[in-house]
LOTIDO-621003 format. One record per atom (N, C-alpha, C, CB): x, y, z; residue in one letter; atom name; residue number from 0. Coordinates in nm, 4 decimals, decimal comma. Each point is the difference from the previous one (the first is absolute). Glycine has a CB too. Layout:
> X / Y / Z / A / CA / NUM
...
//
This chain:
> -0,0458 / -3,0778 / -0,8848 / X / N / 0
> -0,0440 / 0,1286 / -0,0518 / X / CA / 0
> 0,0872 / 0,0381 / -0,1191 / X / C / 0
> -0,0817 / 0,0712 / 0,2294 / X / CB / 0
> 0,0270 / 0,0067 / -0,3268 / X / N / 1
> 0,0183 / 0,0375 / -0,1340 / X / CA / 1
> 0,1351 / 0,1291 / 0,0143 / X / C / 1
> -0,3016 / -0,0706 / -0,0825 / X / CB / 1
> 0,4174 / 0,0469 / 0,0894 / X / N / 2
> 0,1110 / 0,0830 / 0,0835 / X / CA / 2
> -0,0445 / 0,1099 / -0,0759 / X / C / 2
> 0,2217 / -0,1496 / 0,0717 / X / CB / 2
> -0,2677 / 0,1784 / -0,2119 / X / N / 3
> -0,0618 / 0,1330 / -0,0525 / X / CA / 3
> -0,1014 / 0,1019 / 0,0548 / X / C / 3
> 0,0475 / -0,1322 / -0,1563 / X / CB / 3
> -0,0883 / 0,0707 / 0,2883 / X / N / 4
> -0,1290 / 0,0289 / 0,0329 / X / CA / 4
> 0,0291 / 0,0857 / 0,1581 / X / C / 4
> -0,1283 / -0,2401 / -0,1555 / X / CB / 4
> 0,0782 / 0,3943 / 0,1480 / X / N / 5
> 0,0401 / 0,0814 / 0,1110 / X / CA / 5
> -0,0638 / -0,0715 / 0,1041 / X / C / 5
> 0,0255 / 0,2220 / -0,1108 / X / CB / 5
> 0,0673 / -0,1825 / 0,1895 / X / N / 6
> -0,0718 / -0,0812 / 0,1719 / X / CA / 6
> -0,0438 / 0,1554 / 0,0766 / X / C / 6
> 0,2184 / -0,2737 / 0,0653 / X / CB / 6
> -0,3242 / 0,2204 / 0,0278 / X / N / 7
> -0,0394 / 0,0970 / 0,0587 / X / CA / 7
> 0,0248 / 0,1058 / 0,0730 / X / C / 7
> -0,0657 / -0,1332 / -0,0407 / X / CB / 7
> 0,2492 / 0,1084 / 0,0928 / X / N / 8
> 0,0779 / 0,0659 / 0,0299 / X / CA / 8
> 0,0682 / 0,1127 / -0,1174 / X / C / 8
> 0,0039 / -0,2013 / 0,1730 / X / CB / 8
> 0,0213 / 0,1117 / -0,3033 / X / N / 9
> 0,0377 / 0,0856 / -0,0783 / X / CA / 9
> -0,1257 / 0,1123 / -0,0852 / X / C / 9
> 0,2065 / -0,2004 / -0,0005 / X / CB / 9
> -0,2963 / 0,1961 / 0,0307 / X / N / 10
> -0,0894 / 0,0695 / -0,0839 / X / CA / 10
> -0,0663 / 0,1259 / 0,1524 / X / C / 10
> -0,0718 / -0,2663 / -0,2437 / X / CB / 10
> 0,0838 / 0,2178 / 0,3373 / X / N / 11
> 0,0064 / 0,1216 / 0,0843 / X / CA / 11
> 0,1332 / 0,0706 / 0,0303 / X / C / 11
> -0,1884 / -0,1040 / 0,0929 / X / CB / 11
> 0,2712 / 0,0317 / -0,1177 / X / N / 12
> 0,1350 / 0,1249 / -0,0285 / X / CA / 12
> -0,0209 / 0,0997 / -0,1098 / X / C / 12
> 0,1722 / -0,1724 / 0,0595 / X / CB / 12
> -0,2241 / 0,1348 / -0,2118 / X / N / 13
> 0,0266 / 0,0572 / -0,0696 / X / CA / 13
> -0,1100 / 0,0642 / 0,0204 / X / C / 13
> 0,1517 / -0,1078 / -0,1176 / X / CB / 13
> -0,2603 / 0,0832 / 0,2062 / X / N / 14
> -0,1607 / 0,1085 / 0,0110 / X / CA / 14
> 0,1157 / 0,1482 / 0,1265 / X / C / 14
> -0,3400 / -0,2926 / 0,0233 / X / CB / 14
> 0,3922 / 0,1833 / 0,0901 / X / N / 15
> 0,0827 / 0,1437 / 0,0358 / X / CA / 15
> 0,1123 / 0,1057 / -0,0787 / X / C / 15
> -0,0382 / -0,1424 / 0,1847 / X / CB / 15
> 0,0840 / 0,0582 / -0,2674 / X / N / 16
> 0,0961 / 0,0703 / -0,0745 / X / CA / 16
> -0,0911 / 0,1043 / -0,0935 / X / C / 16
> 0,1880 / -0,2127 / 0,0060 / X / CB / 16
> -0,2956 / 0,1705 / -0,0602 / X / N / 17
> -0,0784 / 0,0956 / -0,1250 / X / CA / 17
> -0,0508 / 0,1058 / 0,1124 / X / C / 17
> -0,1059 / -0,1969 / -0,2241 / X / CB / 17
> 0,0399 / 0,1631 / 0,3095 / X / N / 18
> -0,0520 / 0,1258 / 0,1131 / X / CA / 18
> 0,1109 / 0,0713 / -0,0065 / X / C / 18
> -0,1485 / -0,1095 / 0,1770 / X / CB / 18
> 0,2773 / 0,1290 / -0,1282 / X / N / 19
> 0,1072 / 0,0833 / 0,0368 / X / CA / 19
> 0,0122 / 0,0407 / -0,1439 / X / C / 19
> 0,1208 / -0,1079 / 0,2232 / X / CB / 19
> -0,1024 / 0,0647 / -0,3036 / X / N / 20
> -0,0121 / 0,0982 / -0,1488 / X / CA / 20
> -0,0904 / 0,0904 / -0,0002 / X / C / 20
> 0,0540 / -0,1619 / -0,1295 / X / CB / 20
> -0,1403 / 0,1190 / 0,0954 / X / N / 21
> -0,1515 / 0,0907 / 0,0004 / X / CA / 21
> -0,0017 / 0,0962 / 0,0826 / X / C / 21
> -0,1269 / -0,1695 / -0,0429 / X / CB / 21
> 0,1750 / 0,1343 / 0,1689 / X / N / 22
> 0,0126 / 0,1858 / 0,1071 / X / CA / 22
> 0,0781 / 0,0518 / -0,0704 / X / C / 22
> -0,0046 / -0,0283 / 0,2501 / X / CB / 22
> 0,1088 / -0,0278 / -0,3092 / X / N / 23
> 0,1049 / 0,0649 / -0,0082 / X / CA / 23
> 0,0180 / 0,1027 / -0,1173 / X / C / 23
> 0,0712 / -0,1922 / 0,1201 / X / CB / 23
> -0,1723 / 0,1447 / -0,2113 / X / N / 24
> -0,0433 / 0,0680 / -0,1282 / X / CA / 24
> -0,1173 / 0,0785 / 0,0529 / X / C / 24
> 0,0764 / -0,1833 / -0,1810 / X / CB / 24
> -0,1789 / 0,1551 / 0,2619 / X / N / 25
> -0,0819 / 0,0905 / 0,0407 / X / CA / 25
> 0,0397 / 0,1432 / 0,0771 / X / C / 25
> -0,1144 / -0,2154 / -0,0063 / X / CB / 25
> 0,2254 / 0,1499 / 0,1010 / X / N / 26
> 0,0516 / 0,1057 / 0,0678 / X / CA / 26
> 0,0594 / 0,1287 / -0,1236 / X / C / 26
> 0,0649 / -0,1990 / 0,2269 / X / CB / 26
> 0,0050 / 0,1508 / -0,3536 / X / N / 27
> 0,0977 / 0,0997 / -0,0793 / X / CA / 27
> -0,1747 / 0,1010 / -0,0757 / X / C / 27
> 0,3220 / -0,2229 / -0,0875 / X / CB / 27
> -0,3850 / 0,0846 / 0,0723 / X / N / 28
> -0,1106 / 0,1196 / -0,0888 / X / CA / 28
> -0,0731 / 0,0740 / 0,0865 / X / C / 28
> -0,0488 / -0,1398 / -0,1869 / X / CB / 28
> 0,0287 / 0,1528 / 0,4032 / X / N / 29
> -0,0200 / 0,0884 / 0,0425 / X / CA / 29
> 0,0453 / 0,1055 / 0,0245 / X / C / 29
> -0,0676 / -0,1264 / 0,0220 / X / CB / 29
> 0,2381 / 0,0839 / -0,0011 / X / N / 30
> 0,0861 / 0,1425 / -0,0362 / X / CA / 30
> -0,0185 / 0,1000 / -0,1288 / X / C / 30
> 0,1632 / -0,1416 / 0,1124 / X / CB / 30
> -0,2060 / 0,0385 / -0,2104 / X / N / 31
> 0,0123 / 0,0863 / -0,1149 / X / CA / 31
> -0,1612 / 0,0591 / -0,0317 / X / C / 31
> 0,2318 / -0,1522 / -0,1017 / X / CB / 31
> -0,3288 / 0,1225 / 0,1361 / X / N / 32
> -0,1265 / 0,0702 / -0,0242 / X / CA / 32
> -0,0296 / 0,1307 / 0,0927 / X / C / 32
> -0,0826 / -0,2340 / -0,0723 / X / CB / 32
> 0,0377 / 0,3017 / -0,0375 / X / N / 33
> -0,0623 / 0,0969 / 0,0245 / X / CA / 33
> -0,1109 / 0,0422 / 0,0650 / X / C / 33
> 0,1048 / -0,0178 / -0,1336 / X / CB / 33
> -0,2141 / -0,0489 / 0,0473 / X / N / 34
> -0,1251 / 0,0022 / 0,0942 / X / CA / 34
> -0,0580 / -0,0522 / 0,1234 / X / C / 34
> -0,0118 / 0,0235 / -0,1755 / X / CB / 34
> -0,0504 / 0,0558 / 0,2203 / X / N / 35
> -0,0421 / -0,0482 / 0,1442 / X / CA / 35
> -0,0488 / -0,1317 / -0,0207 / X / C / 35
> -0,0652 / 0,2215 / 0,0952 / X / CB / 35
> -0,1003 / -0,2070 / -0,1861 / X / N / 36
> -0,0562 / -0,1173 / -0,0098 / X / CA / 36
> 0,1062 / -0,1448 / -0,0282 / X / C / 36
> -0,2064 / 0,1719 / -0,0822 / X / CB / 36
> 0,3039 / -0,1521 / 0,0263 / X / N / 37
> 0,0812 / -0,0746 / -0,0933 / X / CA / 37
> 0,0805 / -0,0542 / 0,1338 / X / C / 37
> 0,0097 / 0,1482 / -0,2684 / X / CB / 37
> 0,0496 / -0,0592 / 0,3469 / X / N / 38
> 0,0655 / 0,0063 / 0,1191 / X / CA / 38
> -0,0409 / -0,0939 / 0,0791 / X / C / 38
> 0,0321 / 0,2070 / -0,0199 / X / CB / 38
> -0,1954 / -0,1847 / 0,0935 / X / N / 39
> -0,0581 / -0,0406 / 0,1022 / X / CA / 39
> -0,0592 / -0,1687 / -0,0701 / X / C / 39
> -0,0588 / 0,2960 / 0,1230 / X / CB / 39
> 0,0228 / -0,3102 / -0,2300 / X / N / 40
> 0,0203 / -0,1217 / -0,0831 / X / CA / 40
> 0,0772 / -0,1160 / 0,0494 / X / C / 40
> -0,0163 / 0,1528 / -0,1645 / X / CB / 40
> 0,1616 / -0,1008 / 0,1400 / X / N / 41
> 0,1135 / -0,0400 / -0,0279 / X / CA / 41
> 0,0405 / -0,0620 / 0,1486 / X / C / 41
> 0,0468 / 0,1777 / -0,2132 / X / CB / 41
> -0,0971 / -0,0859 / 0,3095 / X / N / 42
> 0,0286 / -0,0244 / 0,1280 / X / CA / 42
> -0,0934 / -0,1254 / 0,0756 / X / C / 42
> 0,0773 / 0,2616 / -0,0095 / X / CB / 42
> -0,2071 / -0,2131 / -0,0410 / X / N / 43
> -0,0890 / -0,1295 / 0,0355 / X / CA / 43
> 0,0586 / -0,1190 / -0,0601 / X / C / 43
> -0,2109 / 0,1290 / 0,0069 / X / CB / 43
> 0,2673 / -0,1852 / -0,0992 / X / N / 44
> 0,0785 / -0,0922 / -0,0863 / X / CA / 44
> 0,1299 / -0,0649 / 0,0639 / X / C / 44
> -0,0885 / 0,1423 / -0,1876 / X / CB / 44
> 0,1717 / -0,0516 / 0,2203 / X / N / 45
> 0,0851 / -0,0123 / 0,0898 / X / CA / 45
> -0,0635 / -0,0680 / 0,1133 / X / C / 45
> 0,1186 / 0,1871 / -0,0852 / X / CB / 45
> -0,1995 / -0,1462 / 0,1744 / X / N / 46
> -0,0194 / -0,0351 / 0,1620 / X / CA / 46
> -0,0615 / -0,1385 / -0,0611 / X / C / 46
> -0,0595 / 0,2583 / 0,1832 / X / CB / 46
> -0,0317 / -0,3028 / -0,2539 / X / N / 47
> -0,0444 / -0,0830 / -0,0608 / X / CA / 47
> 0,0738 / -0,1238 / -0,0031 / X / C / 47
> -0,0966 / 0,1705 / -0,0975 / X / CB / 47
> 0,2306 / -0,1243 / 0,0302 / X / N / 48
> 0,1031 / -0,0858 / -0,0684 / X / CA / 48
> 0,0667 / -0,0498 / 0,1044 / X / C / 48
> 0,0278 / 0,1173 / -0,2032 / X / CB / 48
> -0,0116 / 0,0204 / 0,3168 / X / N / 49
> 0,1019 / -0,0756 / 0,1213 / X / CA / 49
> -0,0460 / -0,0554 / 0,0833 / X / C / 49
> 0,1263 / 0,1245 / -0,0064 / X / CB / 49
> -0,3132 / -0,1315 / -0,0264 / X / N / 50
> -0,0307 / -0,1179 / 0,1238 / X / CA / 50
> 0,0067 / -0,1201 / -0,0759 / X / C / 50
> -0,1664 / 0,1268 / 0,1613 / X / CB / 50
> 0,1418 / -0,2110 / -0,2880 / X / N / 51
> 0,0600 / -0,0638 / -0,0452 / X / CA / 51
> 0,1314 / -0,0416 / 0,0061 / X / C / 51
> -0,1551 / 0,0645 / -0,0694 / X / CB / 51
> 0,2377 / 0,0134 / 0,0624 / X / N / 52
> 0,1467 / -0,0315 / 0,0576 / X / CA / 52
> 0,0075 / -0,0633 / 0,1167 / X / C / 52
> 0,0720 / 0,1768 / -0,0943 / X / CB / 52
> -0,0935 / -0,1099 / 0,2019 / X / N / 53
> -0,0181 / -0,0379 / 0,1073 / X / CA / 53
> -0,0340 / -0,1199 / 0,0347 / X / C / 53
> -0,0251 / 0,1807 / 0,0024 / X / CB / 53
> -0,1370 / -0,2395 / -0,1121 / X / N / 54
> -0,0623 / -0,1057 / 0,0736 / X / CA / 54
> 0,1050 / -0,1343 / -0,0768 / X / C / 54
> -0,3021 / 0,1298 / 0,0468 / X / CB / 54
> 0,3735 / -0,0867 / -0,1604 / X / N / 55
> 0,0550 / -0,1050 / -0,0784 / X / CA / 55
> 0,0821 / -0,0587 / 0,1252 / X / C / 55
> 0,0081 / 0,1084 / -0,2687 / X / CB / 55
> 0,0931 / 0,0519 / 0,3407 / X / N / 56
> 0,1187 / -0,0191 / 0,0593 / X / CA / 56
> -0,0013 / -0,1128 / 0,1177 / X / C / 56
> 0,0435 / 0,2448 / -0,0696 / X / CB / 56
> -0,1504 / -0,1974 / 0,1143 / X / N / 57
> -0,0558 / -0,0752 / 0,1633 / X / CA / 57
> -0,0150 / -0,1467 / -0,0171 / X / C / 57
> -0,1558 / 0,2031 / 0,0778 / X / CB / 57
> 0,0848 / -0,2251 / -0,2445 / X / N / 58
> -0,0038 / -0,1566 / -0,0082 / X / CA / 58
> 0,1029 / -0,0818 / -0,0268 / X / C / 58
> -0,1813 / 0,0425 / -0,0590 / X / CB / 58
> 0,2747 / 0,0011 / 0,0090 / X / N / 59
> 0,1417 / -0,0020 / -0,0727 / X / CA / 59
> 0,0556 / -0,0194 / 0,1562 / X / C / 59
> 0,0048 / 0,1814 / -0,2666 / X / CB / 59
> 0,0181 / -0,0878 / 0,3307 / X / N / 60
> 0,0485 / -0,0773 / 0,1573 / X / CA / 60
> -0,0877 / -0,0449 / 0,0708 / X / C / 60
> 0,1533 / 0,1258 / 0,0324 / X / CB / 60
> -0,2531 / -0,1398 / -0,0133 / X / N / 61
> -0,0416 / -0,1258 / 0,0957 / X / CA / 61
> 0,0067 / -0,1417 / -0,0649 / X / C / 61
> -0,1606 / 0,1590 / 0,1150 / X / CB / 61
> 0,1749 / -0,1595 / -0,2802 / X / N / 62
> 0,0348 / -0,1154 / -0,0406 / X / CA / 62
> 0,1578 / -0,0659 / 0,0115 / X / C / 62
> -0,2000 / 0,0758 / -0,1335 / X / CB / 62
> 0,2860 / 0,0354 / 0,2189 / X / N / 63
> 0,1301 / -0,0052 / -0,0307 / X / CA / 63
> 0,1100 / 0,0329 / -0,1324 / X / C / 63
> -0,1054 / -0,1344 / 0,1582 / X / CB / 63
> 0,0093 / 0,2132 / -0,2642 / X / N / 64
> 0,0649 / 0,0096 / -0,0983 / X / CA / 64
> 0,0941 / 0,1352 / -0,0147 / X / C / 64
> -0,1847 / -0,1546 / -0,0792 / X / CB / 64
> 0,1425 / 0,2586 / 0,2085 / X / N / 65
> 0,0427 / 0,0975 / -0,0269 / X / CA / 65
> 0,0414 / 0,0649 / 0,1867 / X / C / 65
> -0,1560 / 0,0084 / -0,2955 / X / CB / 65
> 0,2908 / -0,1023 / 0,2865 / X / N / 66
> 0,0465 / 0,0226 / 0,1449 / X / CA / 66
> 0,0523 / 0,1007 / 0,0273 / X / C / 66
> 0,0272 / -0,1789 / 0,0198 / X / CB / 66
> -0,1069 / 0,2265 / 0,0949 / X / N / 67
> 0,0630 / 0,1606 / 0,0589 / X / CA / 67
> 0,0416 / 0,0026 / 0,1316 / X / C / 67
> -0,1505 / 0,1213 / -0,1313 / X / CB / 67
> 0,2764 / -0,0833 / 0,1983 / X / N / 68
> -0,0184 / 0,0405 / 0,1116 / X / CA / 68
> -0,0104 / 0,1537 / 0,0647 / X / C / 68
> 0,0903 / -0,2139 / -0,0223 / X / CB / 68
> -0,0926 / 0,2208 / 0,1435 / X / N / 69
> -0,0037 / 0,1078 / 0,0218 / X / CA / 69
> 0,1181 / 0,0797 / 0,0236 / X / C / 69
> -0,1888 / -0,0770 / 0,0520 / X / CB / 69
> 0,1793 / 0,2258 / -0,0887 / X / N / 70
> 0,1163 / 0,0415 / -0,0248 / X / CA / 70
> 0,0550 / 0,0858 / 0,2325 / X / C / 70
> -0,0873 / 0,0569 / -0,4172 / X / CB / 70
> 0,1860 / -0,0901 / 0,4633 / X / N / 71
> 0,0178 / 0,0746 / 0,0983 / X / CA / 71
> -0,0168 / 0,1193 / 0,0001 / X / C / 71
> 0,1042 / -0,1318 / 0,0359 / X / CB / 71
> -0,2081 / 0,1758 / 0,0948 / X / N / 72
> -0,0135 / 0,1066 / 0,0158 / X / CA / 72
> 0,1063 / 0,1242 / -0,0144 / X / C / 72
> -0,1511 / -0,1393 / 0,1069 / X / CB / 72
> 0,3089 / 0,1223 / -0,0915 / X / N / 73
> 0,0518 / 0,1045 / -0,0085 / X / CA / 73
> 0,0412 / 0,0495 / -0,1555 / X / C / 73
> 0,0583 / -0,0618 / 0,2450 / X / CB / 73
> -0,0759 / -0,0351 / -0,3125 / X / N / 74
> -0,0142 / -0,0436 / -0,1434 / X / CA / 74
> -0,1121 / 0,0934 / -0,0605 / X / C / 74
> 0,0712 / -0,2573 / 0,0479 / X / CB / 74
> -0,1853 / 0,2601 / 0,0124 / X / N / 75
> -0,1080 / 0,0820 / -0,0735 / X / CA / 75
> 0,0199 / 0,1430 / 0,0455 / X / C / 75
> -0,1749 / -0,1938 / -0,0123 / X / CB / 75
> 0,2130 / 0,2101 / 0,1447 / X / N / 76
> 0,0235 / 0,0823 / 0,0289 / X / CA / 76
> 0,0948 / 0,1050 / -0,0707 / X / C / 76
> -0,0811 / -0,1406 / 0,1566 / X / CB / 76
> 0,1774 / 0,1193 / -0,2163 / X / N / 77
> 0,1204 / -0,0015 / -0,0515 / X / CA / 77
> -0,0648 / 0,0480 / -0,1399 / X / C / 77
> 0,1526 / -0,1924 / 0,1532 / X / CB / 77
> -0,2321 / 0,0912 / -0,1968 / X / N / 78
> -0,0470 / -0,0060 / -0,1676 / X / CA / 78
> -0,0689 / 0,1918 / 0,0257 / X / C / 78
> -0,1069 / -0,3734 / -0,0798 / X / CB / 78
> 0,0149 / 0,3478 / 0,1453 / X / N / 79
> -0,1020 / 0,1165 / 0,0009 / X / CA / 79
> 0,0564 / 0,1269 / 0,0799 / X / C / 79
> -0,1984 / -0,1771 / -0,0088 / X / CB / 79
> 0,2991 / 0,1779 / 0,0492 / X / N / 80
> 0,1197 / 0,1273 / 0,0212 / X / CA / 80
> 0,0129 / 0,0661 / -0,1321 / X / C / 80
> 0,1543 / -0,1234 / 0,1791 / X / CB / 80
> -0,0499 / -0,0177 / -0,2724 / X / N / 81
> -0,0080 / 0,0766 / -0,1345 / X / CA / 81
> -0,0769 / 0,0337 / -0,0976 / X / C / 81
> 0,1310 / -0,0642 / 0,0413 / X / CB / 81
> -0,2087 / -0,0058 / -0,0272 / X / N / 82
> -0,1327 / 0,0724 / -0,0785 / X / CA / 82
> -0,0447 / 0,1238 / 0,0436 / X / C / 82
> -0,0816 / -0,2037 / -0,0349 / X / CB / 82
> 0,1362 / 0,2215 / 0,1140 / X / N / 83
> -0,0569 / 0,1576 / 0,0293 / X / CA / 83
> 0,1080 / 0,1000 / 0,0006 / X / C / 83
> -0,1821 / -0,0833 / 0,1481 / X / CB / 83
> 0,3010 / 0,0560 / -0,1341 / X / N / 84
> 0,1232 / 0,0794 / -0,0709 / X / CA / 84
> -0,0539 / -0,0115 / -0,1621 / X / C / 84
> 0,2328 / -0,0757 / 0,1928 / X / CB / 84
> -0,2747 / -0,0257 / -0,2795 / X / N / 85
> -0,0086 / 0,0356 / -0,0916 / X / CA / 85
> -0,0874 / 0,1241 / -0,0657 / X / C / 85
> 0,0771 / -0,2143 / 0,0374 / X / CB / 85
> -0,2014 / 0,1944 / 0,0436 / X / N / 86
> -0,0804 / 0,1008 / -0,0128 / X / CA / 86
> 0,0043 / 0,1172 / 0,0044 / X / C / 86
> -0,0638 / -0,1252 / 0,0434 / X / CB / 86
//
């Protein structure tokens, strides 16, 4: 193979990596709009985007490319305490 040439692993990383941009710029221009229509838009786009994310993510680990474990329960527990002191 042509070592110039993305492998299928590398071109769904960079499809997950561009998704997480794209919320991430979608998310700043929903904070920042005004209009409803513009708003409710923006939001359909988003949910859109993060099921894409999602479906990239799932293939990315069942192919093994994107190893996760699970985090211990007292661990999440813990996480989502402070998230709510933050609040």
């Amino acid at each position: 193979m042509d070592q110039s040439q993305l492998t299928e692993q590398d071109m769904t990383k960079d499809c997950l990596y561009d998704e997480k941009q794209m919320l991430s710029l979608y998310t700043t221009f929903l904070i920042e709009a005004a209009c409803p229509n513009t708003r409710g838009e923006i939001m359909r786009i988003i949910t859109e985007s993060q099921q894409v994310q999602f479906e990239v993510f799932n293939a990315m680990k069942a192919r093994g490319w994107y190893p996760v474990k699970n985090a211990p329960m007292p661990e999440v527990a813990q996480a989502l305490q402070k998230a709510h002191e933050n609040n």
